[in-house]
C-alpha positions as CSV (number, residue, x, y, z in Angstrom):
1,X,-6.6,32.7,21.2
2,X,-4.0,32.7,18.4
3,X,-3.9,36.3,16.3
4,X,-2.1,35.8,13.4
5,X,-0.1,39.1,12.5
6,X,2.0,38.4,10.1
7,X,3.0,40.8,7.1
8,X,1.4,39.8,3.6
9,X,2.2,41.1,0.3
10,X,1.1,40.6,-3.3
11,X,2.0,41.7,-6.5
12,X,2.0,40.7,-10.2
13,X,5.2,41.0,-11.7
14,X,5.3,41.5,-15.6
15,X,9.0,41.8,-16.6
16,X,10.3,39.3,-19.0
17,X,13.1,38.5,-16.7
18,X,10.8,38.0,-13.6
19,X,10.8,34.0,-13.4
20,X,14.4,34.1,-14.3
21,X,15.0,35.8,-10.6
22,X,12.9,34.2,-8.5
23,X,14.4,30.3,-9.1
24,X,15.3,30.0,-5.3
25,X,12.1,31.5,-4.0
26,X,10.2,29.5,-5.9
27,X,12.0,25.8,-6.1
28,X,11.5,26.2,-2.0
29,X,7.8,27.0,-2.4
30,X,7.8,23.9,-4.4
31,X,8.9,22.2,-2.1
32,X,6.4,22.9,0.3
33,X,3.4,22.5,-2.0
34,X,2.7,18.6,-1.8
35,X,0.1,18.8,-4.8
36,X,2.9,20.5,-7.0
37,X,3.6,18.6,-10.1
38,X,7.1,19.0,-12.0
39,X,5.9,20.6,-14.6
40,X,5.4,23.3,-11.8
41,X,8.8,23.4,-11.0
42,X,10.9,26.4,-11.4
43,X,13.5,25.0,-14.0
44,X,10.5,23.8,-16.1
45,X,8.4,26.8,-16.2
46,X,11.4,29.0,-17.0
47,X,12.7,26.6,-19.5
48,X,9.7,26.9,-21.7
49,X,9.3,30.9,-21.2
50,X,12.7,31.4,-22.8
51,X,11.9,29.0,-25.7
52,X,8.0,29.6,-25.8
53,X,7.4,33.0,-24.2
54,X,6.3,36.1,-26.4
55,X,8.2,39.1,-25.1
56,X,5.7,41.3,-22.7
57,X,2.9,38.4,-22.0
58,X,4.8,37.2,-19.1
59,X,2.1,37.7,-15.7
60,X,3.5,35.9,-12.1
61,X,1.3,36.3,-9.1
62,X,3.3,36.2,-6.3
63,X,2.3,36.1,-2.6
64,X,4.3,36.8,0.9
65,X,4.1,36.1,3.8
66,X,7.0,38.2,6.4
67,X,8.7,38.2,2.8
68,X,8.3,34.5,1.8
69,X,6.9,33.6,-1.3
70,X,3.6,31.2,0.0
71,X,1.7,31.8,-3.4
72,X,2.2,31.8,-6.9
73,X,1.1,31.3,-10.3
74,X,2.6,31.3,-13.6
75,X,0.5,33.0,-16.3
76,X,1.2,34.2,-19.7
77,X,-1.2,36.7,-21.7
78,X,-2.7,35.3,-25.1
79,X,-1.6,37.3,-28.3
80,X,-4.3,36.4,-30.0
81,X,-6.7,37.4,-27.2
82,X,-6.7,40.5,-25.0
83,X,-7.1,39.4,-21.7
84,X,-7.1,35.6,-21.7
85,X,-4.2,34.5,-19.3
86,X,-3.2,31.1,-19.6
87,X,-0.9,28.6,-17.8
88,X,3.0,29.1,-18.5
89,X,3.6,25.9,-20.0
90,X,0.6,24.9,-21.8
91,X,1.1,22.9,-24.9
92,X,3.7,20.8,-23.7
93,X,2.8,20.2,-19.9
94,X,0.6,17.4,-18.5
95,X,-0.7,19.4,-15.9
96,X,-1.4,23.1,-15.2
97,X,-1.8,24.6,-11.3
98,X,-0.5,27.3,-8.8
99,X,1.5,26.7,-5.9
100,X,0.8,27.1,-2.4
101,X,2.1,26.1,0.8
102,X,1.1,23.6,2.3
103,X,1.7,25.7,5.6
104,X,-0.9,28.6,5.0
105,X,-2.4,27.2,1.8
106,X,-5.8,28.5,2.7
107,X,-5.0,32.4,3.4
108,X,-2.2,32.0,0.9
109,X,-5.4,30.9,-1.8
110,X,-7.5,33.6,-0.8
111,X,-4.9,36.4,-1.3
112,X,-3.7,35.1,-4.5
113,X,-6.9,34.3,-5.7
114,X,-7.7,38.1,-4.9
115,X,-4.7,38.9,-7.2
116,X,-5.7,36.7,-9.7
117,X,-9.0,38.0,-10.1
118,X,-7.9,41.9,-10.7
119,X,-5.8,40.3,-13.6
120,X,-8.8,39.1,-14.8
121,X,-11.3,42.2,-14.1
122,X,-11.5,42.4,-18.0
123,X,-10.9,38.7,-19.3
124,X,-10.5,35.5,-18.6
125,X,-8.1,32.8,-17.2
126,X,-8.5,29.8,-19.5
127,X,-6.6,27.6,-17.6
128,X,-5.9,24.0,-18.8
129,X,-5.0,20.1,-17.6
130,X,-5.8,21.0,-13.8
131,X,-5.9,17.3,-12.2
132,X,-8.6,16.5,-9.1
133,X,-5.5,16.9,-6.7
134,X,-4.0,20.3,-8.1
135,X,-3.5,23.3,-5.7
136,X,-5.9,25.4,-7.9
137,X,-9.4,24.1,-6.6
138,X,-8.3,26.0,-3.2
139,X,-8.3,29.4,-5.5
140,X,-11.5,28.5,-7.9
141,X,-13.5,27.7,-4.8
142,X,-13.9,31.1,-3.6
143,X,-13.4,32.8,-7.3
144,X,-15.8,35.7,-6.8
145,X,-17.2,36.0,-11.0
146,X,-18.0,33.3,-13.1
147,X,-16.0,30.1,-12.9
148,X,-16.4,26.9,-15.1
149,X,-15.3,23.3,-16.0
150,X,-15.1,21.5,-18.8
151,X,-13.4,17.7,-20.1
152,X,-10.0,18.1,-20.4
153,X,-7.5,15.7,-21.5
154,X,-7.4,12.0,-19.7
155,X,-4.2,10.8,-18.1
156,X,-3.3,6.5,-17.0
157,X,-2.4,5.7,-13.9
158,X,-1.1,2.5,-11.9
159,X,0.3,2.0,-8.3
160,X,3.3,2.2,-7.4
161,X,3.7,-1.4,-6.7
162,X,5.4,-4.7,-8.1
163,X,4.9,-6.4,-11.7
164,X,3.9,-9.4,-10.0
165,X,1.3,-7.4,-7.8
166,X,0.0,-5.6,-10.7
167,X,0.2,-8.9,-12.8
168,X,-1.9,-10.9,-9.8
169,X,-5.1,-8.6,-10.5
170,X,-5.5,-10.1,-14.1
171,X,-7.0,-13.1,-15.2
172,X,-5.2,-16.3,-14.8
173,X,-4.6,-16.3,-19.0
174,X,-3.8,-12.6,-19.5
175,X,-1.3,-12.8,-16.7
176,X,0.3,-16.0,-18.0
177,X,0.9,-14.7,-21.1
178,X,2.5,-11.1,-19.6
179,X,4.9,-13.3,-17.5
180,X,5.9,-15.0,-20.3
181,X,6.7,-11.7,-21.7
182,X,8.3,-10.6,-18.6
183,X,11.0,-13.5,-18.8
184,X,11.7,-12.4,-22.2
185,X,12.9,-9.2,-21.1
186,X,14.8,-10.5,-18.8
187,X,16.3,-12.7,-20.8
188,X,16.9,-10.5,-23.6
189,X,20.1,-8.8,-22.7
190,X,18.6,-5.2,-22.4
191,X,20.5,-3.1,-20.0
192,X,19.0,-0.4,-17.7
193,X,20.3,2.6,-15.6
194,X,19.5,5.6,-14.6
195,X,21.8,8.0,-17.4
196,X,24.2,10.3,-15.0
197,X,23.5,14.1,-14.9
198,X,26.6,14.9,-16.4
199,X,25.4,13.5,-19.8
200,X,22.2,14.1,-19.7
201,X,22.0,16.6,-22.4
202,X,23.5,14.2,-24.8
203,X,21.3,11.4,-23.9
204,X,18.3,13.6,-24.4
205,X,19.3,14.1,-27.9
206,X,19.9,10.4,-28.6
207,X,16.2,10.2,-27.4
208,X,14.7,12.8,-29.4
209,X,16.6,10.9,-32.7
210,X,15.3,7.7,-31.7
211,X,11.7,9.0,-31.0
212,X,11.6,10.4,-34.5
213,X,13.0,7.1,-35.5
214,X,10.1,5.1,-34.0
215,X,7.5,7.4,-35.6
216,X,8.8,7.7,-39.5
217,X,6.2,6.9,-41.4
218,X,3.5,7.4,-38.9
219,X,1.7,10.3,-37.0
220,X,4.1,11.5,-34.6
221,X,3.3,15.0,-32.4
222,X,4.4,17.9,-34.7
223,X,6.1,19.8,-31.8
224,X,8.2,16.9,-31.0
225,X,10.1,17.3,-34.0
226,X,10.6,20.9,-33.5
227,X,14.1,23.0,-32.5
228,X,12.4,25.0,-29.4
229,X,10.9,21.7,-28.1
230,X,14.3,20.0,-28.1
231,X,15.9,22.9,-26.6
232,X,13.5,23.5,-23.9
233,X,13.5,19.8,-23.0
234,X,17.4,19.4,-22.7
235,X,17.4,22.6,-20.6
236,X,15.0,21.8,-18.2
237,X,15.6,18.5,-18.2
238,X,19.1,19.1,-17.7
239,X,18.3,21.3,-14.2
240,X,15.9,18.6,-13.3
241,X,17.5,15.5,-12.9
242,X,20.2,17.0,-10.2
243,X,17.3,18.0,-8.5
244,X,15.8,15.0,-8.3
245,X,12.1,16.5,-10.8
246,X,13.5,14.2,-13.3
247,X,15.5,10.9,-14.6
248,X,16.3,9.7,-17.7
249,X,17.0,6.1,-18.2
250,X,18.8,4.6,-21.1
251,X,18.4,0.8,-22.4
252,X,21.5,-0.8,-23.9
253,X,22.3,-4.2,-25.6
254,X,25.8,-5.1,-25.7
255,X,26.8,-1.4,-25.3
256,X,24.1,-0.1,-28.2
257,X,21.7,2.5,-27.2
258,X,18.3,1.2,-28.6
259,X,15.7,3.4,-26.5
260,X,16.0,6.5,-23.7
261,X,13.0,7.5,-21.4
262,X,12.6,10.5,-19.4
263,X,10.9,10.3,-16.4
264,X,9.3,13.6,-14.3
265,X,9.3,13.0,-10.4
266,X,6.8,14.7,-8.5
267,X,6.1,14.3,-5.0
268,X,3.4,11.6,-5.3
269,X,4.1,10.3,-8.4
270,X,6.9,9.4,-11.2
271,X,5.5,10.1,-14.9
272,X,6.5,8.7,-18.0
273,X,7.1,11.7,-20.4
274,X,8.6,10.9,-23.8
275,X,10.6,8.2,-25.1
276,X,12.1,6.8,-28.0
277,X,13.3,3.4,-29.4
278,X,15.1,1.8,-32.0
279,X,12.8,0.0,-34.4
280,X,15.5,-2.9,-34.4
281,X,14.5,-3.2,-30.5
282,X,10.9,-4.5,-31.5
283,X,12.7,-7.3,-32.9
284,X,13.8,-8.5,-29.8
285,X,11.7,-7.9,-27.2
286,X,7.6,-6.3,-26.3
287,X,8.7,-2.8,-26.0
288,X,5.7,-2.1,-24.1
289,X,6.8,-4.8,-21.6
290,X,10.3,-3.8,-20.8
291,X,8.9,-0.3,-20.5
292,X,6.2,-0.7,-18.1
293,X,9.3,-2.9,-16.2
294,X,11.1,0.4,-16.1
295,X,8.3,2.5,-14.8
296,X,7.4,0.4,-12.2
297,X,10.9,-0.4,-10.9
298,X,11.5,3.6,-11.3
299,X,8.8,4.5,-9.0
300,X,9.2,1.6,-7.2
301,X,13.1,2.8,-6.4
302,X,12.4,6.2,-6.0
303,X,9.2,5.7,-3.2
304,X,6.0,7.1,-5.2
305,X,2.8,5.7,-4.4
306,X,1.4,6.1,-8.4
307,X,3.1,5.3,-12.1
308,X,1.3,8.0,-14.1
309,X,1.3,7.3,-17.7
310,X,0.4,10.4,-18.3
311,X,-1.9,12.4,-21.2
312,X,-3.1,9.6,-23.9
313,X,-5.4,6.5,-23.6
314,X,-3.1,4.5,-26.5
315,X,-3.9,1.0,-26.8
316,X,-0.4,0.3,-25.5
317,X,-1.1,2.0,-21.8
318,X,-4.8,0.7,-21.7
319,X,-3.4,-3.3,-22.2
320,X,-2.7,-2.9,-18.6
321,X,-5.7,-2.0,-17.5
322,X,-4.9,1.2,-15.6
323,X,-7.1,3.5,-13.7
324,X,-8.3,6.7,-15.9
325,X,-8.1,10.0,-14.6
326,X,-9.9,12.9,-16.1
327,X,-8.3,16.3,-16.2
328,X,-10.2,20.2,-16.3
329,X,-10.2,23.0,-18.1
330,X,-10.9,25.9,-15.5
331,X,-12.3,29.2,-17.0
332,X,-12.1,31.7,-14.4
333,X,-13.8,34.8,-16.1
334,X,-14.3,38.6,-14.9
335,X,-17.5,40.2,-15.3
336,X,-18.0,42.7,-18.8
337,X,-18.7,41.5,-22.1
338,X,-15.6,40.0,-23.6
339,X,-15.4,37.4,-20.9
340,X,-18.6,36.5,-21.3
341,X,-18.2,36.0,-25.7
342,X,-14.9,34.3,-24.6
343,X,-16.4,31.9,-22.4
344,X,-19.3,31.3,-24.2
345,X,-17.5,30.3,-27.7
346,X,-15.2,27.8,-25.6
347,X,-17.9,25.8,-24.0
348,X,-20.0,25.8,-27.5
349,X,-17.2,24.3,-29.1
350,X,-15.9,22.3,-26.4
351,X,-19.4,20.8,-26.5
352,X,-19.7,20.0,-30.4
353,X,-16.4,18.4,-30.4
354,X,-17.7,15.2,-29.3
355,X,-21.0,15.2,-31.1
356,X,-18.9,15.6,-34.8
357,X,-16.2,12.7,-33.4
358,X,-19.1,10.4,-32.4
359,X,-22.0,11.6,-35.6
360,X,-19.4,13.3,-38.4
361,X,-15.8,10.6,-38.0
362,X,-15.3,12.2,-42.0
363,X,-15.4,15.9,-40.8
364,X,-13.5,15.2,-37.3
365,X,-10.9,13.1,-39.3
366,X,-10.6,16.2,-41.4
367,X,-10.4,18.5,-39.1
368,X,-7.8,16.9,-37.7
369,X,-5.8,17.2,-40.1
370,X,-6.3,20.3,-41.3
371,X,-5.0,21.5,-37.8
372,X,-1.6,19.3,-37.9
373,X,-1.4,20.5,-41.5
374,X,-1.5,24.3,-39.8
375,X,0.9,23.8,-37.1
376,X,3.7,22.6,-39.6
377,X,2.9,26.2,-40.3
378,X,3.7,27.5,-36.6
């Protein structure tokens, strides 16, 4: 009989500088958590608390074992609510979890989850985008209040695997057509390669001109046009890539950049996070087509088994037919009164949302954009 007797230890450190010291620690817990995502990388996370953060809301929940960190989460307190923790990153990450490793990932759950639930003795962790795979189910099983999930957003997927693979699963016309397509690209002159790390901050702020580019005129995401957001994604991005959480690839025609995409590289998968393209590229070629090229070659190259799309079910991603994959909102609450109100308003209004998109279009369409009217506030 095996006694385990190793020395645990778990804390919640609160300084604003907290994350800032712990990069080694926790880039080789990251490691060692497969479910991990990049936007749980140490680079990332710390990125967007030094252009996102509010002074003093910082929480990490840390775990050791003989002094190495098996356990953490990233949480930052609410301003506008007194004990509502949410993920570090929310807003502009695809996917929200903990880390644990993978070599004691069950004690390594229950003592964090321990820790996790004295931070939330008088609130609630509202904690969003947590995919079927993510780390966090290990914690929530065994969450010893009240725990709940609700529809959150819905993210494409496609294997890792050859055009023509994916192409031979359509029907005989449909994949006619996208070959035809195919050879256009190819034919087109478009160059592709992987931009080196030495210019990546340059090349993220071609992309970031070109994306706004691409959307004049139209609906493009508020934050994308914002100072903070291009900071924090030519910083993190910028740590990334070396790494090997990241790539960005630029597309060229006789020397002309006409589009940039990064990519984020996780363990298991390679996702498409933001792009942009010159309108005069649409000219030439399907823009859709030479992308999903890219993905596919980029996962294919870099040994991922899944091409993840990403948040959004765009008309553009659903025209090959991908397999949809639901995200959750967790709410993890503590017991009193406020957690309860909390939780309560949350699911009511997570469940009228889509009765008024389905029964009131006017009110939803208004709604909408009385909200991107606010934010060009924020």
């Amino acid at each position: 009989m095996t006694v385990d007797i190793a020395q645990w230890t778990v804390e919640t450190a609160r300084a604003d500088t907290a994350l800032a010291g712990l990069r080694d620690d926790w880039e080789d817990l990251y490691r060692r958590c497969s479910r991990a995502t990049p936007f749980q990388s140490h680079a990332w996370l710390d990125s967007w608390w030094r252009g996102y953060g509010t002074p003093g809301a910082l929480a990490l929940a840390l775990v050791r074992r003989d002094g190495q960190l098996v356990a953490a989460a990233a949480l930052v307190r609410r301003s506008r609510g007194a004990g509502v923790y949410t993920f570090a990153g929310a807003g502009v990450s695809d996917y929200g979890d903990v880390l644990l490793d993978d070599g004691c990932a069950g004690e390594a759950a229950r003592h964090l989850g321990r820790e996790l639930a004295a931070l939330a003795r008088r609130g609630v962790l509202d904690l969003a985008e947590v995919r079927p795979e993510a780390a966090l189910w290990q914690v929530a099983a065994e969450w010893p209040a009240r725990a709940w999930r609700l529809p959150g957003s819905v993210c494409l997927e496609l294997p890792g695997v050859p055009l023509d693979e994916l192409l031979s699963h359509e029907p005989t016309r449909a994949a006619r057509r996208r070959r035809r397509e195919v050879r256009k690209v190819a034919e087109s002159g478009v160059q592709v390669r992987p931009t080196p790390p030495e210019d990546v901050p340059r090349r993220v702020r071609d992309l970031l001109l070109l994306h706004r580019r691409q959307w004049r005129g139209r609906g493009m995401t508020p934050e994308h046009g914002r100072a903070r957001f291009a900071e924090h994604l030519s910083r993190s991005v910028t740590e990334m890539v070396p790494r090997g959480q990241a790539e960005v690839l630029e597309f060229t025609v006789d020397g002309r950049l006409m589009a940039a995409e990064i990519f984020v590289v996780g363990h298991d998968l390679v996702g498409s996070y933001l792009y942009g393209v010159d309108p005069e590229l649409r000219k030439r070629v399907d823009v859709t087509v030479l992308l999903l090229h890219s993905h596919l070659a980029t996962t294919l190259r870099l040994g991922r088994p899944v091409m993840d799309m990403l948040r959004g079910q765009e008309v553009t991603k659903q025209r090959w037919r991908p397999r949809a994959v639901r995200n959750q909102r967790v709410l993890l609450a503590g017991p009193g009164r406020l957690p309860a109100l909390y939780t309560s308003a949350v699911r009511a209004r997570a469940n009228l949302r889509p009765f008024v998109k389905e029964h009131l279009p006017v009110v939803h369409s208004a709604a909408k954009r009385a909200r991107a009217w606010l934010r060009s506030f924020m």
